[in-house]
VODRENNU-872443 format. One record per atom (N, C-alpha, C): residue in three letters; x, y, z. Coordinates in steps of 0.05 Angstrom, whole numbers, plus 32768, in hexadecimal, padded with zeros to 4 digits. Atoms other than C-alpha are relative to their C-alpha. Example, Ala and Ser with C-alpha at 12.3 -4.5 7.8 and 13.67 -1.06 7.14 Angstrom:
2
ALA80127FE88000ALA80F67FA6809CALA801280188000SER7FF07FE87FFFSER81117FEB808FSER7FF18016800E
***
This chain:
162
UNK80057FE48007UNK81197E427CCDUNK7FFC8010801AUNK7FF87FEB7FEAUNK81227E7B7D00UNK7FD68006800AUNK80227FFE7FFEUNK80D67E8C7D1CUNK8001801A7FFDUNK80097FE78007UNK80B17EC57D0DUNK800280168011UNK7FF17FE97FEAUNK80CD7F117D24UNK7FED80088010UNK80147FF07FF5UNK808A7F237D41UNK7FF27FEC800BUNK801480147FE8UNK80787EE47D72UNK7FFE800C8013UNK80057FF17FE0UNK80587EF67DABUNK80097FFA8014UNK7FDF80047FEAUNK80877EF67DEBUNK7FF37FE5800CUNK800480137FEBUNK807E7EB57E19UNK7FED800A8010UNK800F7FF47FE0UNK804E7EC27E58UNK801280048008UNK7FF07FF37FEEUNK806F7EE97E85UNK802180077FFAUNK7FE47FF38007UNK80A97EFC7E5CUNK7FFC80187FFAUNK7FF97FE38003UNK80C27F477E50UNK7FF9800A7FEAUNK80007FF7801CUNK809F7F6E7E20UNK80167FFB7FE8UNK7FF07FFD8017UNK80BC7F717DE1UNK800480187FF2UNK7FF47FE98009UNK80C87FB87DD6UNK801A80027FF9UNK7FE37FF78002UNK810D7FB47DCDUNK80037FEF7FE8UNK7FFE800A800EUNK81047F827D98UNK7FF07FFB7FE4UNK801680058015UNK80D27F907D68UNK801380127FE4UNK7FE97FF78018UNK80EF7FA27D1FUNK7FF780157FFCUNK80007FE1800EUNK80CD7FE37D15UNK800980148011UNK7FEF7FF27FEBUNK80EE7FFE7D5FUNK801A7FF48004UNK7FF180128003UNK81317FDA7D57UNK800B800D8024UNK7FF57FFE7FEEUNK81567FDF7D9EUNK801780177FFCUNK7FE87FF88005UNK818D80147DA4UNK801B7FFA7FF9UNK7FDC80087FFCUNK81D680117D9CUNK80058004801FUNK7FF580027FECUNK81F580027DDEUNK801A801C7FFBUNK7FF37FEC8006UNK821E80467DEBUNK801C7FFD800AUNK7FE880097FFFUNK826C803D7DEDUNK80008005801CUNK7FF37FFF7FE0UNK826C805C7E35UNK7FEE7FF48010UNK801480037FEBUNK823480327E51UNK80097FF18015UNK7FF1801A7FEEUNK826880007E78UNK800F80188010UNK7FF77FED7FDBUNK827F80447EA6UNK7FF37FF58012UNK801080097FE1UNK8244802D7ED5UNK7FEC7FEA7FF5UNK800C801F7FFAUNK82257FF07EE7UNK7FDF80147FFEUNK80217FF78002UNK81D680097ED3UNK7FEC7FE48003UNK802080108007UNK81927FEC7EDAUNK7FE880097FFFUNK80157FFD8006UNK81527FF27ECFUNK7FFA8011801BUNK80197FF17FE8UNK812D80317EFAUNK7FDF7FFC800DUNK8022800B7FF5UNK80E6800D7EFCUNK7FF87FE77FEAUNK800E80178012UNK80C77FCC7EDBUNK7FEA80007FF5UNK801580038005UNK80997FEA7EBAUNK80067FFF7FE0UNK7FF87FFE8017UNK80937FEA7E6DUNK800780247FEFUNK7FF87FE3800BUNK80B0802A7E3EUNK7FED800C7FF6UNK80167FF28010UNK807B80567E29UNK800880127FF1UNK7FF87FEB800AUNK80A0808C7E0DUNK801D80037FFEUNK7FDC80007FFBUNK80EC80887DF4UNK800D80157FFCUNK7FF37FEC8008UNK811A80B67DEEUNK7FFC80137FE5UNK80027FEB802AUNK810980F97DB5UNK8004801A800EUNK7FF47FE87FF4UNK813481337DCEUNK7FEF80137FDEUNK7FFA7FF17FEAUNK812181697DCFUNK7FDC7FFA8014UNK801A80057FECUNK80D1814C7DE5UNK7FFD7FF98012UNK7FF880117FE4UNK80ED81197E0CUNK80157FF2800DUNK7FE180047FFEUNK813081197E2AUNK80007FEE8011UNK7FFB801F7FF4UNK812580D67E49UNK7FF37FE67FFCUNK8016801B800AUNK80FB80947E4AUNK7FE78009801FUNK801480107FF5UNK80BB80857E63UNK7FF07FEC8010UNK800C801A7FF7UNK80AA80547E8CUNK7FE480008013UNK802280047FFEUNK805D803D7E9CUNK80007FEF8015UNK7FFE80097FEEUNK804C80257ED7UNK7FED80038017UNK80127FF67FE3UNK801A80297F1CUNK8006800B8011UNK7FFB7FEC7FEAUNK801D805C7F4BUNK80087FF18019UNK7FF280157FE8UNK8047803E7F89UNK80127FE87FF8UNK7FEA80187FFEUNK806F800C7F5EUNK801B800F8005UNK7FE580047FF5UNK80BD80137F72UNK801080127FE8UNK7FF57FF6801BUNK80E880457F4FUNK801F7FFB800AUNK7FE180087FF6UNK813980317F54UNK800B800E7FF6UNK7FF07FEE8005UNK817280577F58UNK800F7FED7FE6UNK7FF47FFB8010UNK8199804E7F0CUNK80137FEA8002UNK7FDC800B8002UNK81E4803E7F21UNK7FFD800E8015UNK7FF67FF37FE9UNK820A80547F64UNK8002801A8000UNK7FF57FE08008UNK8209809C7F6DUNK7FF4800A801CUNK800D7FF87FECUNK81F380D17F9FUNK7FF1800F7FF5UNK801A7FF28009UNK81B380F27FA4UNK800B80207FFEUNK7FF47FE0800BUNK81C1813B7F85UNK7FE8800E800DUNK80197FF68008UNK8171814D7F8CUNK7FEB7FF08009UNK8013800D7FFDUNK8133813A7FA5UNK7FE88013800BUNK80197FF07FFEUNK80EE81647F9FUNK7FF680067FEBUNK800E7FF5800EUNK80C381877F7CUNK800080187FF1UNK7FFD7FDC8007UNK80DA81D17F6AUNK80067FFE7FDDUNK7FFF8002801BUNK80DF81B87F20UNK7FEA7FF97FF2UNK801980028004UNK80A581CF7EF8UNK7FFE7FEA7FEBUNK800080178019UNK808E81947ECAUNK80017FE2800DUNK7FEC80237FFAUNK80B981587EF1UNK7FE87FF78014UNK800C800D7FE6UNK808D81497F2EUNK801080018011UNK7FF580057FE8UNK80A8812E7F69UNK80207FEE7FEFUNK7FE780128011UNK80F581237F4DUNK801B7FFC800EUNK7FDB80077FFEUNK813C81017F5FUNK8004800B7FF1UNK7FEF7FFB8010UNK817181147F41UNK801C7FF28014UNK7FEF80127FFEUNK81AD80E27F49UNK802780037FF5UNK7FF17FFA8012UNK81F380FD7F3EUNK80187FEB7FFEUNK7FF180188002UNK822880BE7F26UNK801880057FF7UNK7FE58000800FUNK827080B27F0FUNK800380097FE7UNK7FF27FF48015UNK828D80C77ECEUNK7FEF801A7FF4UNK800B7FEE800EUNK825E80FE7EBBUNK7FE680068009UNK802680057FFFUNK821580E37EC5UNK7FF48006800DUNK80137FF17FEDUNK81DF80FB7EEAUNK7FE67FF17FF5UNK801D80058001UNK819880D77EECUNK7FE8800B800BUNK80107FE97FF8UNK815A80F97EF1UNK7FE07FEB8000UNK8016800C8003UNK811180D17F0AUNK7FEA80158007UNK80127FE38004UNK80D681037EFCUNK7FE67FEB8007UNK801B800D7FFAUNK808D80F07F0DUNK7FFE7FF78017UNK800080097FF4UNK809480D57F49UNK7FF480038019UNK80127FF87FF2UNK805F80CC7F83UNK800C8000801AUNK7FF57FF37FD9UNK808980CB7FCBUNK801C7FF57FF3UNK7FED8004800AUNK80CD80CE7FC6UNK800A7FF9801EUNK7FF480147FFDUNK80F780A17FEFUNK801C8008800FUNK7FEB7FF47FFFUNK813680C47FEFUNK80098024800BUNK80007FDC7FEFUNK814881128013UNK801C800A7FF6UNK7FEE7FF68003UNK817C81427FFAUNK8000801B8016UNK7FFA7FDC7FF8UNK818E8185802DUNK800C80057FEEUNK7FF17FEA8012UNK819881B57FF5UNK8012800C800AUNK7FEE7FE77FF3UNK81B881E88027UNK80197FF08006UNK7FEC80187FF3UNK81E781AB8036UNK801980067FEBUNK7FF77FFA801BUNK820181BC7FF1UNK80137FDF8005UNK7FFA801C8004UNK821081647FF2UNK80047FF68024UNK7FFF80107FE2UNK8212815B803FUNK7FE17FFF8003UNK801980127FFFUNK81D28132804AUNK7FF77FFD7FECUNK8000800B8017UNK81CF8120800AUNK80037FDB8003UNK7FFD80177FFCUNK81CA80D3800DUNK80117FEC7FEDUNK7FF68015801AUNK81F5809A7FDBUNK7FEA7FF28009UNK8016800F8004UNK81C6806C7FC0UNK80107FE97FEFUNK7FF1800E8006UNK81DA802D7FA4UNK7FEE7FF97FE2UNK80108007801DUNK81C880117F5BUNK7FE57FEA8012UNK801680147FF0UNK81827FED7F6EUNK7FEF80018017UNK80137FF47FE1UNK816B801B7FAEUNK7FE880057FFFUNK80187FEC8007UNK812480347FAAUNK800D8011800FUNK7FFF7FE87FFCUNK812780747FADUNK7FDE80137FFAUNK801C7FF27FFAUNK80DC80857F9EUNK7FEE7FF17FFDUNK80118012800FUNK809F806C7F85UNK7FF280057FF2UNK80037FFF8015UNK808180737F40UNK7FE88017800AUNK80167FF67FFDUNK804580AA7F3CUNK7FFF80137FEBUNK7FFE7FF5800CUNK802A80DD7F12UNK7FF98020800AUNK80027FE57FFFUNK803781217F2DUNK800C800A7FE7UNK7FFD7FF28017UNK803D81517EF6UNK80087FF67FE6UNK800580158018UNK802881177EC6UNK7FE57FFB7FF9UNK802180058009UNK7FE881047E9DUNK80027FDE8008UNK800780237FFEUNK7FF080B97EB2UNK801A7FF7800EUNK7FEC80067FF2UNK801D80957EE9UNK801D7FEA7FEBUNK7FF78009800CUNK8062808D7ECBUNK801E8011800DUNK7FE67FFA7FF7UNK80B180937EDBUNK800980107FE2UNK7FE17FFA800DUNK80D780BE7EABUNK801980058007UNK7FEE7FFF7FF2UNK811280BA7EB0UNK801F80027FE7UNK7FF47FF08011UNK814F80D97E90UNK80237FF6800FUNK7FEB7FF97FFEUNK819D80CC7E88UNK800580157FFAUNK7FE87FEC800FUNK81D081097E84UNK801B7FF27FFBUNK7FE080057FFFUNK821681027E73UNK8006801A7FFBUNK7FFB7FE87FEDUNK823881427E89UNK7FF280177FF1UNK80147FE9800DUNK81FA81687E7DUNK7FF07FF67FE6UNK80147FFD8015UNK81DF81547E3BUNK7FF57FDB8007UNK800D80127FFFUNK81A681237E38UNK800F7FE97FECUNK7FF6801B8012UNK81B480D77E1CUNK7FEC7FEE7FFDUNK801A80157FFDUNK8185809F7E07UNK800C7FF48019UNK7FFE80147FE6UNK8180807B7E49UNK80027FD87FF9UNK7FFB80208009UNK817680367E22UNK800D7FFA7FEEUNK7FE38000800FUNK81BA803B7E06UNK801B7FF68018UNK7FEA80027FE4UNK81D380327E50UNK7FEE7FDF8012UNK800480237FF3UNK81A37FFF7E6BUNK7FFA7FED7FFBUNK7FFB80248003UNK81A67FBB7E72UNK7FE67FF77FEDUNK802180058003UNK81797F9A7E3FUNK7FF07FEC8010UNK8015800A7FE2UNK81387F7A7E62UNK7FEC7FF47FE1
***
């Protein structure tokens, strides 16, 4: 007989958010094999995707852990002049996409705006690019948001499961 849907994970295995039957995991989204994705921080999801409250995921975590760039792309963005986000990347990638890491306590990465993309840096899937914090947050945490050309997407439709 199959064991019961609600055992508790191993020690040191990966939450089970993605597996519990009353949050079932997304559908994998037909275009998620354009780019090689991964995980932006190891921390757990606190808050998933509910456009229009929350046009990204959540992720929970301690101030100074490691925030990673997405997939390959160049940095579009990097500051603060966006009221709400904190200290934020913005990551612009192949076929459409654009990633966006909000909350964030020193950032890692430098865009010259006036450069309009000259000193703009590529970053590779897996770079830090900041490190987790909670400016213009009630509690230290990465959100963090796919686009596809412009409109928000669940982000855990694209990455890898964990």
């Amino acid at each position: 007989a199959p064991p019961p849907a609600n055992t508790a994970p191993a020690p040191g295995a990966q939450p089970a958010w993605t597996t519990s039957p009353s949050t079932p995991a997304p559908a994998r989204a037909q275009d998620a094999n354009l780019l090689n994705w991964g995980w932006p921080a190891h921390g757990t999801v606190i808050q998933k995707f509910s456009p229009p409250k929350n046009r990204g995921i959540d992720i929970g975590g301690k101030v100074g852990d490691p925030v990673y760039a997405a997939a390959d792309g160049t940095v579009a963005y990097a500051g603060n002049g966006i009221p709400g986000l904190g200290n934020l990347v913005i990551i612009q990638h192949a076929n459409g996409f654009v990633t966006a890491y909000a909350h964030n306590q020193d950032l890692l990465v430098k865009c010259n705006q006036k450069g309009q993309g000259k000193g703009c840096p590529m970053v590779k899937k897996g770079a830090q690019i900041a490190t987790l914090g909670e400016t213009d947050s009630p509690a230290p945490m990465l959100h963090f948001e796919i686009r596809k050309q412009g409109d928000p997407v669940d982000p855990l439709q694209y990455l890898p499961a964990r």
